[in-house]
C-alpha positions as CSV (number, residue, x, y, z in Angstrom):
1,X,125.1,129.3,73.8
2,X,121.5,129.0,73.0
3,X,119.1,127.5,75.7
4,X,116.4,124.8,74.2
5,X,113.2,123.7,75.8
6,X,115.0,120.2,75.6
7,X,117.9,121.3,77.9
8,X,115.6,122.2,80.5
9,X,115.1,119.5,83.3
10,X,112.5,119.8,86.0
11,X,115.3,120.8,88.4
12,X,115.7,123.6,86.4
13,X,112.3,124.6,86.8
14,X,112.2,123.9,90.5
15,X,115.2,126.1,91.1
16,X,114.3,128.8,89.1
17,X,111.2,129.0,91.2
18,X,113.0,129.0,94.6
19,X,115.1,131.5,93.0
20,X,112.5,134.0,92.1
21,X,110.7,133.0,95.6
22,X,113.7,134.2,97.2
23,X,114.7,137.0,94.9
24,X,111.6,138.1,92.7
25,X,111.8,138.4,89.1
26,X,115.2,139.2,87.6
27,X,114.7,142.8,86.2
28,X,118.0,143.2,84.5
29,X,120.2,141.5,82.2
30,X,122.5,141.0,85.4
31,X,120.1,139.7,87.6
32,X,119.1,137.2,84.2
33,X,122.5,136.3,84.1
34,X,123.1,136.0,87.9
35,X,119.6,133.8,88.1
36,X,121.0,132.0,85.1
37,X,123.9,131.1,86.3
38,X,122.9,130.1,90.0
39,X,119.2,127.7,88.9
40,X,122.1,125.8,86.9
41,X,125.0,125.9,89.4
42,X,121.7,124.0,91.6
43,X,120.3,122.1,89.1
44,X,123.9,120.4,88.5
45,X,124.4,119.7,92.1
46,X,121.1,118.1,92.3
47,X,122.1,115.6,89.7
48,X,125.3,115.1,91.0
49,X,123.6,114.2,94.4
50,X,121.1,111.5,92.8
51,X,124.0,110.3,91.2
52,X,125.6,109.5,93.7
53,X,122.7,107.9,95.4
54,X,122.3,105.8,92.5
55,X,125.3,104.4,92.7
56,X,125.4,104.0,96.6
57,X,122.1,101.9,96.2
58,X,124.0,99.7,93.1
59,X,127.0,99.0,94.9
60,X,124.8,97.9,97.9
61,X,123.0,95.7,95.8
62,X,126.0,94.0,94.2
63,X,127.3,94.0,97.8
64,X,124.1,91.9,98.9
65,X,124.2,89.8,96.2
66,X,128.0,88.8,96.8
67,X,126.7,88.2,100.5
68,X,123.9,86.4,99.7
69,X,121.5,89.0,101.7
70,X,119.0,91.2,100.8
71,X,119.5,94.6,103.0
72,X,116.8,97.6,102.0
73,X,120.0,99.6,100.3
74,X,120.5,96.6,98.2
75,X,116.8,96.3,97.8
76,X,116.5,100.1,96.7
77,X,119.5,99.6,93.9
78,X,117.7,96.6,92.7
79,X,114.6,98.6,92.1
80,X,116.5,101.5,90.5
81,X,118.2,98.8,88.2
82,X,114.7,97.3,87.2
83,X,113.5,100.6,86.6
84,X,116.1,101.4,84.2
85,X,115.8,98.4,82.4
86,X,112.2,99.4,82.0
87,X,112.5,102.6,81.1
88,X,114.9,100.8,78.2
89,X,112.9,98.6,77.1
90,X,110.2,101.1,76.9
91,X,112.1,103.4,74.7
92,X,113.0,100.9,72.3
């Protein structure tokens, strides 16, 4: 698989620098791989934790709007669905 400059996500980037912090610069195709391989592996589970914030926050806001209530979880997943919506109707 080829790597593009449009796969790369600024998680990517902060991982790869903790990763050479840690470990210096990768001087074999090994190390390459084994960098490779765990900036991703970090990346991913970076994403997969914002995800799963994200949704928290909605489901708190849904949850506040069902109990007529405005608790700062719901407030937060309000603000992350406004921002979205945003970002939307920038894009289009």
């Amino acid at each position: 698989m080829h790597i593009t400059e449009d796969m790369i996500t600024p998680h990517h980037l902060l991982a790869a620098e903790r990763w050479i912090s840690e470990n210096g610069m990768p001087e074999t195709d090994a190390e390459m791989a084994r960098m490779g391989r765990e900036v991703a592996q970090e990346a991913q589970r970076v994403v997969e934790h914002m995800a799963c914030k994200a949704f928290e926050a909605l489901d708190a806001h849904k949850e506040d709007q069902k109990a007529g209530v405005e608790t700062l979880a719901g407030m937060q997943g309000r603000e992350f669905m406004q921002d979205i919506y945003s970002e939307l109707r920038r894009r289009a």
